[in-house]
N, C-alpha and C positions, 0 to 999 in steps of 0.2 A: 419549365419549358424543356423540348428535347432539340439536343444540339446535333445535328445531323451533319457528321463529316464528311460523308458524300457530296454533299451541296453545296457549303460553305468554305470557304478559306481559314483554318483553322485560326489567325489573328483576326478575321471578322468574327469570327466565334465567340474568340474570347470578349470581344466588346459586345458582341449581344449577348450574353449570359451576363454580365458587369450591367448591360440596361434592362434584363428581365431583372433584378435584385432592386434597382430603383424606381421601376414603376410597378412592383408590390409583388414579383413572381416570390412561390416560396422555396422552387428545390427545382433541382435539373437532372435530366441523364442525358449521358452519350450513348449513342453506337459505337461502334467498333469494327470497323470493314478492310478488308484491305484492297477494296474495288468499291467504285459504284455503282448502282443499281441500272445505269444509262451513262453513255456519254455527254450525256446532255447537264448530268448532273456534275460531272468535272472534277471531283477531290475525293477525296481519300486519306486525309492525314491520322497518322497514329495517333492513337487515343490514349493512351497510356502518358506520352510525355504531354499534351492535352488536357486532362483531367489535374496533374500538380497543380500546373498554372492558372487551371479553373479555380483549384480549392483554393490557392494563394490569395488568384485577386477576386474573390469573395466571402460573402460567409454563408454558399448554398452551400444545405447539404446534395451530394451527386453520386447517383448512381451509374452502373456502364452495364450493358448487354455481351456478354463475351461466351466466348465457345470453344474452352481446354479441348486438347487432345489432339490436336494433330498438327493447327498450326501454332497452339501454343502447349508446350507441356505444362501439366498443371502444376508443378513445382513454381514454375516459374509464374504463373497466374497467383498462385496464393503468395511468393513473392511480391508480388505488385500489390497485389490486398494489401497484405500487413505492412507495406512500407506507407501507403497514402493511408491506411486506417489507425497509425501509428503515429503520424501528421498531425494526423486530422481527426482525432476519436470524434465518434459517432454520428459522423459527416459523411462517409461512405457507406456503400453496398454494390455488390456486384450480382448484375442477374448473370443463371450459369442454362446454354441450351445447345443444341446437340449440331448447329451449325449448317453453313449452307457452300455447296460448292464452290460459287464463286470466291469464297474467302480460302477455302482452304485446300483446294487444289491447289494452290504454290508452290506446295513443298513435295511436288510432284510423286505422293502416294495415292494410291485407287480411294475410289470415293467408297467409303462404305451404306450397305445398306440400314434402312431406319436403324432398325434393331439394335443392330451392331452400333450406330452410332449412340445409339440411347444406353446401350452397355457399357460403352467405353464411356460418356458422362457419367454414369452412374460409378463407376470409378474415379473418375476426378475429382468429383464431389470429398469422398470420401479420403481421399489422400489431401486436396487443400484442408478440407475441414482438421484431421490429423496436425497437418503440418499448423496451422492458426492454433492449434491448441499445445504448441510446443513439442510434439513427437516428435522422433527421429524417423521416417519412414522407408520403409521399402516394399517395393512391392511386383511382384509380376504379372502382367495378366494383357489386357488391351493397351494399354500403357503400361509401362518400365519406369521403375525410380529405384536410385542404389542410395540409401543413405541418405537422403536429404532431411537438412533440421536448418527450420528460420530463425535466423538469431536478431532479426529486429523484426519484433512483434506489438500490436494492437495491447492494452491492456486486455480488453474485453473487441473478442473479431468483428470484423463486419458479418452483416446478414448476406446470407446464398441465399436470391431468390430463384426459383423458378419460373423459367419463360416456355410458354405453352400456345399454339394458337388452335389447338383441339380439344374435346372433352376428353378422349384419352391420355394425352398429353399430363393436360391439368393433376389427371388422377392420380398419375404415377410422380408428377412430380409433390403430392401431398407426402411419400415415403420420406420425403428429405428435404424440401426447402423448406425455409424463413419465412417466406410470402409468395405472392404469385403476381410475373409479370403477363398481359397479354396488348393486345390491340384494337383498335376499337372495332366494332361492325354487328350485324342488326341484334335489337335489342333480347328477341330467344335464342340465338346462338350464345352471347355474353351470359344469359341466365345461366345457358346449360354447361358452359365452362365455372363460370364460378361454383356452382351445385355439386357440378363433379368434383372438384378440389375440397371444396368444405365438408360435403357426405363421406369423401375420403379417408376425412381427418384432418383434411390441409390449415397448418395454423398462422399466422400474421397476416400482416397486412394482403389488401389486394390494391396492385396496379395497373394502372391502364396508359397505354399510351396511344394517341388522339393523333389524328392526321387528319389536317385543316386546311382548309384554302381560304381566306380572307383576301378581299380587295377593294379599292373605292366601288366598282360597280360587280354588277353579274358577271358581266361578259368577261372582265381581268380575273375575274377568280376563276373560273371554270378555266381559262385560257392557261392561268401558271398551275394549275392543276393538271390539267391535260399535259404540258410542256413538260413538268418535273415528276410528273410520277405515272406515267401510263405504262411506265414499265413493271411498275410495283403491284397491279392488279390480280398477278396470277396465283392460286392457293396452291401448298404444296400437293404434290410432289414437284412442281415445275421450279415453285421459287427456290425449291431444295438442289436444285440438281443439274441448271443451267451453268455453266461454267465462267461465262463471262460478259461484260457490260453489252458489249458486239451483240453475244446472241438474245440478251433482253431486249436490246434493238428491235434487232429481227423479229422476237415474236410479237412485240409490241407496236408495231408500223399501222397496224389495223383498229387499233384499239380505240375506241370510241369516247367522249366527253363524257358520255352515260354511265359508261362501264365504267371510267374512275368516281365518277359519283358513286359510285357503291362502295371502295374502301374510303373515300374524303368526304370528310363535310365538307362541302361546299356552298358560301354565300356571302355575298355581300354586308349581310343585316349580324352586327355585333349580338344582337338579343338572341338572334337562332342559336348560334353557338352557342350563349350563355343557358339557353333550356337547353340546350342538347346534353352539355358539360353537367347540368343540374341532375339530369337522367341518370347519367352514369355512377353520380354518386349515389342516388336513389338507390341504385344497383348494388351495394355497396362496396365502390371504390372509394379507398383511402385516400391514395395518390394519383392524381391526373395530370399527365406529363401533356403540354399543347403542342405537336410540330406545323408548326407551320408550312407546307412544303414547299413554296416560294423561297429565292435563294435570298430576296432583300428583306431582312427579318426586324430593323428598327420600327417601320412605321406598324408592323402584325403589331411588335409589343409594345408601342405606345398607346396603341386604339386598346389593346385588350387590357393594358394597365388601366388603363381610364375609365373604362366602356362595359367587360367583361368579367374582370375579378371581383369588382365591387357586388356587381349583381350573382353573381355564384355565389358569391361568401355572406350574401344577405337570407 
């Protein structure tokens, strides 16, 4: 499942990833925000103290979505790596992508443009990877590091995957991740990202994360659909580059039931989901994160414990 800390109360969190591991989920990830997407959505809890407590009181493996370089330095990110990878061998992963205004305007620097943001990742990258392999590093360039050297380390690191929701994207991050993260949405756009990653060279796994609306009838799913994510419908450059929950608001006041149908599955009928989710692996994803984007997440993973996993994994 994906734990979505915008949405949720991070101790409701923790008890719905504790009952996705008991009605049969196999592995989870977080986001990582430090706003959400709407006010409507309401939280925001740091993900980093989050994620311990998840590894603790389970035995999922969990990955997190995060974005070195501005508002976190990447010292400090492969810090966090190798202290939960070090925990918890072979139970993490961290996807690493180039970030969105809303999070990292805080720290009251200019927003840079793609490029620039995609050069200063491509840095990051490379100084966590260093420092997970023991190096002492330094380095000058879009990021600054004097010296850093991790002294509690991973035997063997977690995997960098890369998070991508374009075909160029994908391509570039074949240079350097472990896997590919992306999103779901229509069936020749997912072709033409996975193609570009793997025609690239891109090697591990591929994952996807799913954004779903489930409910007893139509009308409740379309309805917490509409309600929690009509703000989430806009492709970049907008989702990149709006600054705060307020102004997803704003552009999203107009936004149509229809128009979130086009990033959410939306439906009442468990078995839709269940082909849907069969597709994707068709596709070849490895790993299928479910977010539910409703905020009440017990009864989504009781029904799909029962209802949907069985039938996918048949």
């Amino acid at each position: 499942m994906h734990a979505s800390h915008e949405q949720v109360h991070p101790s409701a969190l923790l008890a719905a990833v504790r009952r996705a591991e008991e009605v049969g989920f196999d592995a989870a990830m977080s986001s990582d925000h430090f706003s959400p997407w709407s006010a409507r959505q309401g939280q925001s809890a740091f993900a980093w103290s989050w994620l311990g407590a998840a590894l603790e009181a389970t035995g999922l493996p969990f990955g997190v979505v995060n974005a070195p370089g501005q508002r976190y330095h990447p010292a400090i990110v492969a810090q966090a790596i190798g202290t939960l990878g070090a925990m918890y061998p072979g139970r993490f992963w961290a996807a690493l992508g180039s970030g969105e205004a809303s999070n990292e305007h805080i720290t009251g620097g200019g927003w840079p443009r793609k490029e620039v943001r995609n050069a200063r990742l491509r840095e990051c990258v490379d100084v966590i990877r260093a420092l997970l392999a023991g190096e002492e590093v330094s380095h000058d360039g879009l990021v600054t590091v004097d010296r850093a050297r991790l002294w509690t380390r991973p035997e063997v690191p977690p995997l960098l995957v890369g998070a991508a929701v374009s075909e160029a994207t994908a391509r570039w991050c074949a240079e350097w991740a472990d896997g590919l993260i992306t999103v779901n949405a229509p069936r020749g756009r997912l072709e033409r990202i996975v193609g570009a990653y793997r025609d690239a060279g891109g090697r591990g796994k591929l994952h996807l994360q799913v954004h779903l609306s489930w409910a007893e009838s139509e009308d409740e799913a379309r309805s917490i659909a509409h309600e929690q994510w009509r703000s989430n419908v806009f492709p970049p450059p907008v989702c990149w580059d709006l600054d705060t929950a307020e102004h997803f608001d704003v552009v999203s006041e107009d936004v149509s039931v229809e128009r979130v149908s086009e990033v959410v599955n939306v439906s009442s009928d468990p078995g839709v989901h269940a082909k849907v989710i069969r597709e994707y692996v068709e596709l070849g994803f490895e790993e299928v994160y479910l977010h539910h984007v409703g905020q009440e997440q017990e009864r989504f993973l009781d029904v799909f414990g029962e209802r949907v996993l069985p039938e996918v994994r048949s």
